[in-house]
N, C-alpha and C positions, 0 to 999 in steps of 0.2 A: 355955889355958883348961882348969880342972879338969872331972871327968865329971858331978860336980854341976851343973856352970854350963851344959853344955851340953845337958843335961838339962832342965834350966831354960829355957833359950833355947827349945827343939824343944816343950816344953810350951807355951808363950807363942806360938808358931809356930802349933802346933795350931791353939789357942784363936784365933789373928788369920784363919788360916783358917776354923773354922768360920764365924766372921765374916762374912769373905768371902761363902762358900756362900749364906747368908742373905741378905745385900745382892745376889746379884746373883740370886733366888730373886722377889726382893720387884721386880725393876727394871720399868718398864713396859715394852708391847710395840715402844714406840717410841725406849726409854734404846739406845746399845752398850753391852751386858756388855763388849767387849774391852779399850776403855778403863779402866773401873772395876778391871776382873780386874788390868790393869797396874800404876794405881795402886796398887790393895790390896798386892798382893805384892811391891814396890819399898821397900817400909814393912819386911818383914821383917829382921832387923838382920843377916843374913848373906847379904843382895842389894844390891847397888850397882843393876843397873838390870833389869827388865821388858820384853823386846817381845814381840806377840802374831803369830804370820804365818798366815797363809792363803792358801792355796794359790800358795805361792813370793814373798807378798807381805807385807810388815809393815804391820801395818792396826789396830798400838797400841803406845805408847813412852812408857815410863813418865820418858823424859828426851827427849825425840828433842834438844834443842840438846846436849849430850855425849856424848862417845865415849873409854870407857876405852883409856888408852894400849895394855894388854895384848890389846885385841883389837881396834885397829883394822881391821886388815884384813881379818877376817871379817866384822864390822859393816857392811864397805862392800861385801864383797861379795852382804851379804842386802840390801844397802839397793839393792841395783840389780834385785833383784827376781827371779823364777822365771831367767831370761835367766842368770844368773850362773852357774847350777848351785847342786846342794845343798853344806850345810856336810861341813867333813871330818868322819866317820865316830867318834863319841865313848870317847875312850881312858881304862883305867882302871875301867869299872863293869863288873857279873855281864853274864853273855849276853842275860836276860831282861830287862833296864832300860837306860837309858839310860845314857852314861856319860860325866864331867866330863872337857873336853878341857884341855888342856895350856893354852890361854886362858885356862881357867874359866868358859868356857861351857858351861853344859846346858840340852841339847833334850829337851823332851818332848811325845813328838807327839802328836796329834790324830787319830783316825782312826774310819775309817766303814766297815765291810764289810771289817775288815782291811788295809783302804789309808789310807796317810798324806795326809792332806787339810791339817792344820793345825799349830803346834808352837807351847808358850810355850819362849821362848830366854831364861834368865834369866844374869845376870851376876851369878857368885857370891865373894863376901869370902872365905868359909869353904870349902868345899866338901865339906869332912869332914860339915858339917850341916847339907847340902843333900840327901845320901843317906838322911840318916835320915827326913826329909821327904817324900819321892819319893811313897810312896804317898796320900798329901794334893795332893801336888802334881796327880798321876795324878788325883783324884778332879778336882780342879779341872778340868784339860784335857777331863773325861769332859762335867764342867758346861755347858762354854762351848759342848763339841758339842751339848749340848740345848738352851741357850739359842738357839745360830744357828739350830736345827733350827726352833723353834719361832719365833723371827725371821721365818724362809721363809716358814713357816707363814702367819706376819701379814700379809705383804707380798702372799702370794698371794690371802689372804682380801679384804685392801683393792685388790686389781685385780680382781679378780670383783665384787667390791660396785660398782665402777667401771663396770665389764662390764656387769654385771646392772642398773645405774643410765644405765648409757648409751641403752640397748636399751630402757628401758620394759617390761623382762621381769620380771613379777612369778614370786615365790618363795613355797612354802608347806612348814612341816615337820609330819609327824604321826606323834605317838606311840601307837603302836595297842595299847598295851598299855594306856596311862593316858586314849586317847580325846583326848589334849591337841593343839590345834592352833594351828601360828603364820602368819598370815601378812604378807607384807610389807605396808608403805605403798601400795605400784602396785596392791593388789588391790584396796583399798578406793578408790583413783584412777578404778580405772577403771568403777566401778560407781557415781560419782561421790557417794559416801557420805565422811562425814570420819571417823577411824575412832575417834571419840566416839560416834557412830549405832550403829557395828556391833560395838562393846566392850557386851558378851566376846565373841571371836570364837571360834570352834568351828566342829564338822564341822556343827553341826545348824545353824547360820548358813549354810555353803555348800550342804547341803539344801534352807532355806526359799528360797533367792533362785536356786536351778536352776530352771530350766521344766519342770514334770510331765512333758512328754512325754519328755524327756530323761533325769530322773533315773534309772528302773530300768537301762537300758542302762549308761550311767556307772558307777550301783554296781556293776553286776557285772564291769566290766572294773578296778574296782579289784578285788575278790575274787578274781577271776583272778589277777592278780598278786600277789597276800596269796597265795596258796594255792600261789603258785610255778609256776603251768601257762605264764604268761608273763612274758618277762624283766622289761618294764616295758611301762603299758597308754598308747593316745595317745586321746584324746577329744577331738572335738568338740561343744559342749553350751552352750544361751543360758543366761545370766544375765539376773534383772532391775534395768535401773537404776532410778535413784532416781526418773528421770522415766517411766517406768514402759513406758518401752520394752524389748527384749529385746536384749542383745549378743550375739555367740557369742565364743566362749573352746577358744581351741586348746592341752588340759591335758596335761600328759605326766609322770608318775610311776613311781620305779623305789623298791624297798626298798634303803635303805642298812644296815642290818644287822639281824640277827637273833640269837637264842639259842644257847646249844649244844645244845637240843636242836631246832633249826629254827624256830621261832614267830617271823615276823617283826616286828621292833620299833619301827623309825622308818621312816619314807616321805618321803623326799623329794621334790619336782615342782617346776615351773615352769607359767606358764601365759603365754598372750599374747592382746591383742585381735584375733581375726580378722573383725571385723563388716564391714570393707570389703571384706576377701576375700571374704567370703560374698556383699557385694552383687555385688561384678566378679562372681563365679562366677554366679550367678541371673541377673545381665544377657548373660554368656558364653553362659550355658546357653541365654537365651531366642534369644539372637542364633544362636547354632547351630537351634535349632528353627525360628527364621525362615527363616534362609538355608537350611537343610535344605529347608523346605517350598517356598522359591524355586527351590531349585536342582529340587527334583522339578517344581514348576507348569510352570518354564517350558520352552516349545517347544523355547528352543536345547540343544544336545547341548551335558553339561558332561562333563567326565572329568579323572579327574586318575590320573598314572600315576608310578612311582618309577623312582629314576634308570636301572634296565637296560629300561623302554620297559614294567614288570608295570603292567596295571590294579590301582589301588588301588580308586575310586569312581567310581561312574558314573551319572546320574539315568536317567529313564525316559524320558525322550526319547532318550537315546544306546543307551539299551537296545532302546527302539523300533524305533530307524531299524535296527540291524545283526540284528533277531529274536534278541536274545539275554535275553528276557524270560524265562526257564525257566530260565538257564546260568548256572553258579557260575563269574563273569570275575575273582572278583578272585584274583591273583597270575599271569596270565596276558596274553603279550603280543599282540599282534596277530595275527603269523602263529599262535600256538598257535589265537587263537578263530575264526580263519576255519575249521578243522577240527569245530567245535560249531554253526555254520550254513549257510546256503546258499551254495553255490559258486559266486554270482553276485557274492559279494560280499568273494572271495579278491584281487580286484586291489584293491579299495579298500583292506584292511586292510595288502597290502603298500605301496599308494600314501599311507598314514597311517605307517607305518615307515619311509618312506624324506623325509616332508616332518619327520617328526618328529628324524631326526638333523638336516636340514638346519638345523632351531630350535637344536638342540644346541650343531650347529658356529658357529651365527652368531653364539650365545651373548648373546642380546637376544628382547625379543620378535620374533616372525617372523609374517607374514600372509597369506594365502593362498587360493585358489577350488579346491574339492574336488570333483569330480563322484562321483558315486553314484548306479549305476543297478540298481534292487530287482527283485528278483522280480516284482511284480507290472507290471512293465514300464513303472514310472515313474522320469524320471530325475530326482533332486535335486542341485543345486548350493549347495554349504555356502560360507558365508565364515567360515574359519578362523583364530582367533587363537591359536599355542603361546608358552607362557610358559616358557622352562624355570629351574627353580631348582638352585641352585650351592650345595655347602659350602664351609665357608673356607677349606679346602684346595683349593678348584677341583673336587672331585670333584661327578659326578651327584647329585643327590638328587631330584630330582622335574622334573614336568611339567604345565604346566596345559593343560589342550586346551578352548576353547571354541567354540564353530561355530552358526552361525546361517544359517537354510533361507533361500537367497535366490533360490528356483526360480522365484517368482514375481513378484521384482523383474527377475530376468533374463528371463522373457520379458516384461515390462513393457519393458525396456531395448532388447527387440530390438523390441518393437512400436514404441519413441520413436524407433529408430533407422531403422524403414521410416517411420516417419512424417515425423520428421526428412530421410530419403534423398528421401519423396512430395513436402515441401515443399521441399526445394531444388532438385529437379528440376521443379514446376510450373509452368507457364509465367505464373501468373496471381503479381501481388502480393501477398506474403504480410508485412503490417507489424502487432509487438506494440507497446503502449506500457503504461506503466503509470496509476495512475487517474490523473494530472497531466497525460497526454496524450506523456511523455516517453517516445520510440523506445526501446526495449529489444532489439528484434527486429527484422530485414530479410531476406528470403530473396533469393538470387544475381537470383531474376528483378526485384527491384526495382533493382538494382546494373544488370542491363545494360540496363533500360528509360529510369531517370531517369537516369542518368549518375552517380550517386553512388553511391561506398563504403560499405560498411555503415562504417567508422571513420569515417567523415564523416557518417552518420545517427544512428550511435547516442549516446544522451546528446542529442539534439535533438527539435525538434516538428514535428510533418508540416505546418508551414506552410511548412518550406522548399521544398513543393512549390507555393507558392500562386503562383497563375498571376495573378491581379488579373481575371479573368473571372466572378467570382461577388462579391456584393455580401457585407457583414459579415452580414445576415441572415440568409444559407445559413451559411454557417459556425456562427452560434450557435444555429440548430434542429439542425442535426447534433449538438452535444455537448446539449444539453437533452433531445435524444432518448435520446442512448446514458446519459447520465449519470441519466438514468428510468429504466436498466436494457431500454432497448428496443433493438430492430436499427432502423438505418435501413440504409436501400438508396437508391442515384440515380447518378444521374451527375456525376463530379467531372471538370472540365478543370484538370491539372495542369501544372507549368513542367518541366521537365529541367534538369539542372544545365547545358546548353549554352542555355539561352533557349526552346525548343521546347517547344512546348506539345504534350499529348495526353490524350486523355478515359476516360476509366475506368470501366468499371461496377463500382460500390464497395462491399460491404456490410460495417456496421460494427457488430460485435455485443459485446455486456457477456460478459468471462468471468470463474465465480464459483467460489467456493471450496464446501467442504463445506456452511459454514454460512448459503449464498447473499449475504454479499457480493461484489461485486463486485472482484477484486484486478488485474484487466487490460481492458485495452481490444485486439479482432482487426481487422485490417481485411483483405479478401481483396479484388483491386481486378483484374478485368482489361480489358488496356489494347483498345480497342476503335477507336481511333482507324481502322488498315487496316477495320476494318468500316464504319465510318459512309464511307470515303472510297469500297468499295465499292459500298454501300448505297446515297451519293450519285451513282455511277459507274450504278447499278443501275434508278434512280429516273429518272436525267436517259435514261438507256437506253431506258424505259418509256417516257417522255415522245416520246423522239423516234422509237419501235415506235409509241405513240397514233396521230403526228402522221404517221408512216408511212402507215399503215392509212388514217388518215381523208385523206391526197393521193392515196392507190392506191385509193379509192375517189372519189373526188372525180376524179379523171384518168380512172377506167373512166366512168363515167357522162357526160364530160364528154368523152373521146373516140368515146362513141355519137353526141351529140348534134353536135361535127365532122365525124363521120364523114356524118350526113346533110348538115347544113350544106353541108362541101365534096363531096359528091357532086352534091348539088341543084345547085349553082353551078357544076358541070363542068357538069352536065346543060343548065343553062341556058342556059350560057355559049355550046354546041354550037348551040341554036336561034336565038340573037341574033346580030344583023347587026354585022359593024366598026363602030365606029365612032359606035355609037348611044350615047346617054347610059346605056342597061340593060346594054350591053355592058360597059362602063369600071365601073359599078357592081358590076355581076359579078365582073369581074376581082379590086375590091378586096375583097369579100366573100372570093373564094378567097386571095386572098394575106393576107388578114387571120386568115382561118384557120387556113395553112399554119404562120403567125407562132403562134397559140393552141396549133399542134399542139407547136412546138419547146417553148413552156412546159410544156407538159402533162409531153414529155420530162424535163424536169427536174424535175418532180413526181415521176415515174415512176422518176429513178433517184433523188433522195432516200427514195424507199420500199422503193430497193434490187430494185424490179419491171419494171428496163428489162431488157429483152431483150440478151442480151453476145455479141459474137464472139469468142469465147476463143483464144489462141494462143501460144506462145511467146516473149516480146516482150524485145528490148535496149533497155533504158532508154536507155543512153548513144546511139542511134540515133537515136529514136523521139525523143528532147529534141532534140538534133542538127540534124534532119529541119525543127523546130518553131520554130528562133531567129529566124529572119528574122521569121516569120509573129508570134511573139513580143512584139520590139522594135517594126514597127508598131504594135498594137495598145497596147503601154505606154506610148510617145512616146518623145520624144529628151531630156528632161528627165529620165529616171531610166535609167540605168546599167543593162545589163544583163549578167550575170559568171557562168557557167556552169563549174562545175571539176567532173572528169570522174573517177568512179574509177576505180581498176585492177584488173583482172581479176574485173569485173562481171558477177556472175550472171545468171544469166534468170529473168523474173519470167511467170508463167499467167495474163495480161490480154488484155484490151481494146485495142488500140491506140488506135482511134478515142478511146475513153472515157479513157483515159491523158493522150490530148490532150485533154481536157476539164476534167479535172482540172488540170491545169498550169496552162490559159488562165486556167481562174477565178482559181486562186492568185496569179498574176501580176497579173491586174485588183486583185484583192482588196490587196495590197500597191501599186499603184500609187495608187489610191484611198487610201491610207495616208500619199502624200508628195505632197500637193498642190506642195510648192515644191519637187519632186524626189530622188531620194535614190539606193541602191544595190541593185538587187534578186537574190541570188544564190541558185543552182542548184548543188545539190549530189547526188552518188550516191556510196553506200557499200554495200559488203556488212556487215551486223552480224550476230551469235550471238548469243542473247540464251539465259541461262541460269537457272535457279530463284534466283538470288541476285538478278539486274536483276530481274527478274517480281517477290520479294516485296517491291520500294523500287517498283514501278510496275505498281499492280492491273490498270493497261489491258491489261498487255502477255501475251504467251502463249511459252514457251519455244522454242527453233527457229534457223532460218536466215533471215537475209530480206534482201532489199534496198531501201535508206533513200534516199529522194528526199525533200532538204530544200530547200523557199523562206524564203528568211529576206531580211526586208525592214530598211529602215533610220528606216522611220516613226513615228508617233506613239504604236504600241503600244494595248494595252488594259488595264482595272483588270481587277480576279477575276471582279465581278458580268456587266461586257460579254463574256468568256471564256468563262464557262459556256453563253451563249443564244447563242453564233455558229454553228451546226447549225444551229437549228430553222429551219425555215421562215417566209420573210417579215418574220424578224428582221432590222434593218440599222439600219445609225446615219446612216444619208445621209439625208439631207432628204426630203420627199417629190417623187415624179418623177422621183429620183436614182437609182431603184435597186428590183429586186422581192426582194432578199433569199434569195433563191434559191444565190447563185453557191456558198458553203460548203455548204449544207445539199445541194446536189446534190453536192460535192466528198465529204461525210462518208457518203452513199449509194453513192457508186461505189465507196469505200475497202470499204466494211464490204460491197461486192457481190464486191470482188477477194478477201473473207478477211483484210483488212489491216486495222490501225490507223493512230490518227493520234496524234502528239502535241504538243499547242502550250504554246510558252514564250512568256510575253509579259509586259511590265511599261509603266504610261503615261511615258512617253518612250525607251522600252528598243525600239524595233522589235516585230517578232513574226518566230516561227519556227516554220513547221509542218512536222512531220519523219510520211511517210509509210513507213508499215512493210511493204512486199506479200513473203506469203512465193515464198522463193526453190524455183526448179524443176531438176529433173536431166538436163531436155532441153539438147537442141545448140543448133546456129542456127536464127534464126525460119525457117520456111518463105515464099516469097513466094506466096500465092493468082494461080491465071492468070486474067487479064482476061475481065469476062464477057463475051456475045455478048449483042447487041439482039436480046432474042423480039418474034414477030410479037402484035398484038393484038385479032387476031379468030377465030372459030371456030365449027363446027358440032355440037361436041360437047353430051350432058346432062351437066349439073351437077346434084350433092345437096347446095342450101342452107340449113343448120341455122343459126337465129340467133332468141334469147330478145327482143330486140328490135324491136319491129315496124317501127317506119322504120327501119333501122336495115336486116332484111329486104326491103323493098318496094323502098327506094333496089338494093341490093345485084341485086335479084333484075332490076330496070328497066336498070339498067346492062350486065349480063348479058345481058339479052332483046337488050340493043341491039347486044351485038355480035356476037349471031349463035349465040347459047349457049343450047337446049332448059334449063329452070329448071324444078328441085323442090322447092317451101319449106317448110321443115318450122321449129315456133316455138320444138321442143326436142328432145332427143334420144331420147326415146321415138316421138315422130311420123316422128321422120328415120329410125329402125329399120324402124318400119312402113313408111312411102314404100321406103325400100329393098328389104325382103323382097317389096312386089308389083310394084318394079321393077329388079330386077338386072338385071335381063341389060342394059336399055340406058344404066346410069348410068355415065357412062366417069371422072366425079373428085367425090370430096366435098370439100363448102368446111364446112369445122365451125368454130363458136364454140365453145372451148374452154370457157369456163363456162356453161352454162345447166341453170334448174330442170331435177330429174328424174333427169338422165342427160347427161353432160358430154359435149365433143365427143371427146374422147380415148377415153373407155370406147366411146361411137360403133363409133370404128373398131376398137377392139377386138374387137367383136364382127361386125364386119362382117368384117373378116379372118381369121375361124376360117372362113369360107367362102367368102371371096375375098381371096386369101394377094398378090394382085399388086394390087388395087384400092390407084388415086390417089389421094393427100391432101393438102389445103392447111388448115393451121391458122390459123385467125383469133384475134387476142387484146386486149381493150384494157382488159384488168383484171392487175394486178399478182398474184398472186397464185397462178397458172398457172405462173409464170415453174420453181419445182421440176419440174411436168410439160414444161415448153418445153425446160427443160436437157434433159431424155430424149428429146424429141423429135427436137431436136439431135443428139444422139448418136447416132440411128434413123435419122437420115438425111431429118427431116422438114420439109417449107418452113413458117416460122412469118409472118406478115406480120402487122407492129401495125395496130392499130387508132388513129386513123382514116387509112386509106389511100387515095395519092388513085386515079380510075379507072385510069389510065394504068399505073400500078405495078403493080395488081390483077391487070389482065390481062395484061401479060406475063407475072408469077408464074405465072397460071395456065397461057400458052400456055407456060411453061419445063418445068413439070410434066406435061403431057398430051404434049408433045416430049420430055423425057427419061425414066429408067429408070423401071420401075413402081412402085420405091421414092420417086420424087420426087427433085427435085433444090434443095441447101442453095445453089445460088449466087444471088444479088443480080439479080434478071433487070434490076434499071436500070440 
C-alpha cells in the first residue's frame, strides 16, 4: 500500500470515527455505548475484530462467534475472564502508547485516577495503521469512560427515584438565585392537591400553605443555612390540606453548591409526613402527664432505679415515707441516702438493697413484705413488687420498685385472725351460709357438738340438722324473718349426725355489705341441752325442797298433835281398869299412834329433817347382817343375789337408816315382779372424775361407794321416772301402798351427801345405783349396850315448849312422876323463870324451835352462867336438824317428838344420872 492510500485510509478512519464519537454522544441513558463502540470500529478496514473489557471482563464483540487463528490463545484467555491474568505486555510501540503484540493485538486502556479499569482490544489487518490512529482510538477509550461514567450516573439516579418513590419521601429543589422551585408529585400527594391546583408551584406556594405560626421560625432556619451559620436546617412546621386540616412535615434541607465567590445557588431538601407522629407524640406526651400525675397522686411508693441500684425517679409518696422531700436522690443508691435522712431508717434502705439484688438474681418479678418503722414511731408494712429489667446482652439496666402500704390491712389480718382464733375456740356454734341458706362456714365447736365435718357441712343446708321436732311453720318464720333483714332468736332442737338430738339457743342475723344488702346469713347457736337437763334436774329439785318443807311442816305440827294424842292415851290408859272396853280402846288409840308416828318418820326423812346416828358403816356388813331379814320380807318367789365388792370402803351413815333404804328398794322392786323375778345387790368402790360429772349433772367429783338394787321387773317410761321421789306418788292401786317407800329412800340419800341414779326402760327392770361418799376411817366402832334408866324423880325441871298441849301434857306427865315443873310458852319466859330460879332448877327440857328465842340460844345463855347446867333437847320440826348435828357433836341428848312417856323419862333420868354435859346414849 502506497503512502497515499494509507493516508487515505487514516483520513476515512478519522472521519468513521468522528462518526462514532457522535453516535455514541447521541446514545440514550438506557443504549450500551460498548456494544455500538465495537460495532463501529470493526467496520474500520484495517480491523478484523473489536472487543470491549472491563474490568478483566469482555462485556462487547464485535464478532464474539470468531476467533482469529493468530490469536487464538489470547482470545481464550481474556475470554475466561479477570481469573486468567492480564494479556502479555505489548511489543513493538513507543514507552508512552500502547503497543501491537506479535498477535496483532492492540490494548488500549481505559483508565480512571491513572488505573487501568477498562481496554478496547482490537484485532488488527494492518498494524502499521493502527499506530497512526492511536490517538483517535485513545479519544474513543476516553468516551466510553464518560459514557459508563454517566451510565452509573443513570443507574444511580433511577435507584433513588426508586428509593425516594418507595418511601413516600417527597423531594424539592430550589434555585435561590432565580427564586425557581421544583417539587415532586409526593408533595402535592400529600397536601392532597393534584398538581393542576398548585401549578405554578413556587416558594410563595409553600408560604401560602405553612401555618402562620410556623412560618417566621422555618424561614429563618433556612437563612441560617443560606448564610452558612449551619450545615443544613431540619424543620418541623404544618401544612394546610385541601380539607382544610393541618399536617405537619418533617423538612430538611442542605445547599448543594454555590458560587466562587460563596453565594449559595441551589438547595436541595426532602420532606416527609409526620402528622401521625405528631399525634403518637401529643398522646405520649399526655400519657406521660397522666401517669406522671398518677404516679405523684398515688399513695403507693413508685421508684424506679438503674441497673447499679442509682435512684432514677421517685414520686412523693416514696419521698414521703423515707423524708427525703428536700434531698436531691436522683443518681444515688440506698445506702448513699440513708446518710441524707434519719437513722431510723438506715436498716430499711439497707433491707431494700439487699431484697432488691434478690429481684436481680431471681431475674423475674420478685414480691415481698417490707417493714418500716419511722421516726415518729409508727410502723408501716409495704407489699413490695421489684421488676427488674435486662439488656439484650443480659446486663443490668433498670429496676421498678413498687410498694403499697398494707399497715392497715395487716392489723385488719391480725384482728380476722383473733377473731378467727375467738371463733374457733368458742364454745358456742358458729354457722355462715350464704343468702340461699347454703353452709359456707362451721367453726370446730359445731364439728364436736353435731357430729359432722365441716367437709361434710359445707356446700349443704342446715336442715341436715333437722330434728323432725318443729313443725314446717317454725322453720318458714325463721327464714321470713331473717330474709326481712331482721334477727330472730329461740330455740332450735337439733339432730346430731349420731341420731341425738340437742337444743340450742340460736340467734340468726342478716349480714350486709357497705351498701346494706344483705350478702350472708350468721347463726351463733349455743348448745343448751346440759342446761335445760340441769335446770330440769334443778326444778324437779325445787319441787321435791317445796314438798320437803311442806312434809317437815306438816310432820312438826302433826307430831305436836301425836305427841298429846299419845301422851293423853299413856295418861289414860294408867287410870283405866284391865280389861274394860276404855282400856282396849286406849291401847289402840296408843298403837294407832305409834303407827302415825313411824309415818310421820318417813315424812321426816323424805324432808331429809330425821334425826341420824352417824358412824363409820361397812356396807358389805351392814347388807350381810340384813339378808335373811331381807328374803322374808320379798318372798320366795323372787330370787335374792347379793355380790359383794372387794376391798370396800367405808361409807359416814346411818346404819339403822341404810337399812331402810335397802328394805324400801327391795320392796320397791319386789312390787315390780308380781309373777317373781331376780333382785340383786351389788357394792362397788367408784372415782368419779370431771369427765363422768360433765355426761352426768347429778353427780359431784370424788370417791364414793355404789350400792346397786337392780330388779328384773316391769321397769318404767320417762314420765313415771321423773315423779318416783315425790311424795305419795305410786302406781299401786289404792290401799296398796302410801307412796312414801322412794321418796323416804331419796331423803335419806340426799341426808347421807349421796346421790341416786336410776336406769329404767318399760320392760327393762329398773336399777337404782346409790352413790354415798366414801370415808378415811378404819373399822366401824361397835356402841356398848345401853343400861335401863330409872323413871321417876324428885328433881325441878325448866319446861320451855311454844305449844300449849303440847306443854300441859308434858308438864302433867312430869308432875306425875315426881318432877317439881317450870313452864315456860317460849324462850324469853324460860330465861326469865330461870334467872328468878337458878339455884334450884337441876335440867332444862327446851323445844328447840319456839317464837322469840329458841331452845338452843336458851341454853346458851343460861350457860355463860351455869357452864354444868343439864340439857335435854325436844324436836318435832325438821328444820333444827343443822342445830341438832351441833348438838350432837356437844354431846347433847336430842329426843323427837312425839315421844312416848316411858322414853322421856328415862332420857331424862339418863341425863340428871350421867355427866353434867348429858348423856347421847338411847336411854331405851
Amino acid at each position: 500500500m502506497t503512502k497515499t492510500d494509507v493516508t487515505s485510509n487514516n483520513s476515512t478512519a478519522i472521519q468513521h470515527l468522528f462518526a462514532l464519537h457522535q453516535r455514541l454522544s447521541e446514545l440514550g441513558r438506557d443504549q450500551d455505548p460498548s456494544a455500538e463502540a465495537a460495532r463501529s470500529l470493526a467496520t474500520l478496514p484495517f480491523l478484523r475484530r473489536v472487543l470491549v473489557c472491563r474490568e478483566g471482563t469482555i462485556i462487547a464483540d464485535s464478532s464474539p462467534d470468531e476467533a482469529p487463528a493468530s490469536c487464538t490463545e489470547p482470545m481464550d484467555r481474556i475470554r475466561r475472564g479477570p481469573a486468567a491474568g492480564p494479556l502479555p505486555p505489548p511489543v513493538g510501540c513507543p514507552p508512552d502508547c500502547p503497543r501491537v503484540t506479535e498477535t496483532h493485538m492492540l490494548r488500549v486502556p481505559i483508565q480512571k485516577h491513572g488505573l487501568e479499569y477498562g481496554s478496547l482490544l482490537l484485532d488488527c489487518i494492518d498494524p502499521s495503521q493502527v499506530g497512526l490512529l492511536l490517538p483517535a482510538l485513545q479519544a474513543t477509550a476516553a468516551l466510553l469512560d464518560r459514557l459508563w461514567e454517566l451510565q452509573e450516573l443513570n443507574s444511580k439516579h433511577q435507584r433513588l427515584s426508586h428509593i425516594v418513590n418507595g418511601t413516600n419521601l417527597g423531594t424539592w429543589e430550589w434555585n435561590i438565585q432565580t427564586g425557581e422551585a421544583i417539587f415532586n408529585r409526593r408533595w402535592s400527594e400529600l397536601l392532597g392537591f393534584s398538581v393542576q391546583e398548585l401549578a405554578p408551584v413556587g416558594v410563595d406556594t409553600w408560604q401560602r400553605l405553612c401555618h402562620p405560626e410556623d412560618l417566621p421560625l422555618t424561614q429563618a432556619k433556612v437563612q441560617q443555612c443560606i448564610r452558612g451559620e449551619i450545615e443544613q436546617y431540619i424543620c418541623e412546621y404544618r401544612l394546610r390540606h385541601r380539607n382544610g386540616s393541618w399536617i405537619w412535615i418533617l423538612d430538611q434541607g442542605k445547599i448543594a453548591t454555590r458560587t466562587p465567590d460563596g453565594r449559595a445557588e441551589w438547595m436541595f431538601g426532602s420532606y416527609i409526613d409526620i402528622t401521625r407522629r405528631k399525634q403518637a407524640e401529643r398522646i405520649i406526651s399526655e400519657n406521660e402527664r397522666q401517669l406522671s400525675a398518677l404516679i405523684e397522686s398515688t399513695p403507693d411508693i413508685i421508684c424506679f432505679k438503674d441497673g447499679a441500684g442509682r435512684w432514677l425517679v421517685a414520686n412523693a409518696a416514696d419521698l414521703e415515707l423515707f423524708s427525703l422531700t428536700n434531698v436531691d436522690y436522683r443518681g444515688k443508691t440506698d445506702a448513699e441516702l440513708a446518710d441524707f435522712t434519719h437513722p431510723m431508717y438506715r436498716e430499711a434502705f439497707l433491707a431494700c438493697e439487699a431484697s432488691d439484688e434478690i429481684a436481680w438474681q431471681a431475674g423475674e418479678l420478685s414480691r415481698g413484705e417490707e417493714v418500716i418503722p419511722r421516726p415518729d414511731g409508727v410502723v408501716k408494712t409495704y407489699d413490695v413488687l421489684k421488676v427488674p429489667i435486662f439488656e439484650e446482652d443480659g446486663t443490668r439496666r433498670g429496676l421498678v420498685v413498687l410498694g403499697r402500704d398494707i399497715s392497715e390491712q395487716k392489723a385488719s389480718e391480725a384482728d380476722r385472725e383473733r377473731l378467727l382464733s375467738a371463733i374457733g375456740q368458742a364454745a358456742e356454734i358458729i354457722m355462715i351460709t350464704d343468702t340461699e341458706g347454703t353452709i359456707e362456714y362451721v367453726n370446730p365447736a359445731f364439728e364436736e357438738i353435731s357430729g359432722f365435718s365441716s367437709q361434710e357441712a359445707l356446700g349443704q343446708n342446715p336442715r341436715i340438722l333437722k330434728s323432725g321436732e318443729h313443725d314446717e311453720d317454725f322453720y318458714r318464720d325463721i327464714w321470713e324473718t331473717i330474709t326481712a333483714g331482721e334477727v330472730w332468736s329461740g330455740r332450735i332442737i337439733n339432730r346430731k349426725k349420731s341420731g341425738a338430738l340437742f337444743t340450742v339457743e340460736s340467734v340468726i342475723s342478716p349480714v350486709r355489705d357497705e351498701t346494706g344488702r344483705t350478702v350472708n346469713f350468721v347463726a351463733v347457736k349455743r348448745d343448751i341441752t346440759r342446761e335445760l337437763q340441769l335446770e330440769e334436774q334443778f326444778q324437779q329439785a325445787q319441787r321435791m325442797e317445796a314438798i320437803g318443807q311442806l312434809a317437815g311442816g306438816v310432820a312438826h305440827d302433826f307430831n305436836n298433835l301425836l305427841q298429846v294424842i299419845l301422851g293423853s292415851g299413856e295418861l289414860a290408859l294408867e287410870l283405866t281398869p284391865e280389861g274394860s272396853d276404855t282400856f282396849e280402846f286406849l291401847q289402840d288409840i296408843i298403837e294407832t299412834s305409834n303407827q302415825a308416828k313411824k309415818l310421820i318418820s318417813q315424812l321426816l326423812a323424805f324432808s331429809r329433817r330425821q334425826v341420824l346416828s352417824m358412824s363409820d358403816v361397812d356396807l358389805n356388813g351392814t347388807i350381810g347382817d340384813m339378808l335373811n331379814m331381807l328374803r322374808r320380807v320379798i318372798g320366795e318367789h323372787v330370787i335374792l343375789d347379793f355380790q359383794t365388792g372387794s376391798g370396800l370402803g367405808l361409807v359416814r351413815a346411818d346404819a339403822v337408816q341404810i337399812g331402810q333404804i335397802l328394805t324400801n328398794l327391795c320392796v320397791n322392786s319386789r312390787d315390780a315382779m308380781p309373777q317373781g323375778g331376780v333382785v340383786t345387790i351389788t357394792t362397788r368402790n367408784a372415782q368419779l372424775d370431771e369427765a363422768f360429772c360433765s355426761e352426768h349433772p347429778w353427780a359431784s367429783p370424788g370417791d364414793y361407794v355404789v350400792l346397786t338394787v337392780s330388779d328384773t321387773g316391769c321397769g318404767m317410761d320417762e314420765e313415771t321416772r321423773t315423779r318416783i321421789f315425790e311424795p305419795f306418788f305410786t302406781t299401786k292401786g289404792i290401799g296398796e301402798g302410801t307412796g312414801l317407800g322412794l321418796s323416804t329412800v331419796y331423803g335419806l340419800v340426799k341426808q347421807h351427801q349421796g346421790f341416786l341414779d336410776v336406769k329404767s326402760a318399760p320392760g327393762e327392770g329398773a336399777s337404782f345405783s346409790i352413790y354415798l361418799p366414801r370415808t378415811a376411817g378404819g373399822s366401824p366402832k361397835k356402841l356398848p349396850r345401853p343400861t335401863i334408866a330409872p323413871t321417876r324423880g324428885q328433881e325441878t325441871i325448866l319446861l320451855a315448849e311454844d305449844e300449849e298441849m303440847v306443854r300441859m301434857l308434858t308438864r302433867t306427865i312430869l308432875e306425875r312422876a315426881g318432877y317439881s315443873v317450870l313452864a315456860a310458852k317460849d324462850g324469853i319466859e324460860a330465861l326469865e323463870l330461870f334467872e328468878r330460879n337458878a339455884a334450884s332448877i337441876d335440867l332444862l327440857l327446851l323445844d328447840i324451835m319456839m317464837p322469840r328465842c329458841g331452845g338452843h340460844e336458851v341454853f346458851q345463855k343460861i350457860r355463860e352462867t351455869h357452864p354444868d347446867i343439864r340439857v335435854i333437847f325436844a324436836t318435832g320440826y325438821g328444820m333444827e336438824i343443822g342445830e341438832g348435828g351441833v348438838l350432837r357433836d356437844e354431846g347433847f341428848l336430842l329426843v323427837e317428838k312425839p315421844v312416848n312417856r316411858e322414853h322421856l323419862l328415862r332420857a331424862i333420868r339418863s341425863v340428871l344420872d350421867g355427866p353434867a354435859s348429858g348423856s347421847l346414849r338411847d336411854p331405851s
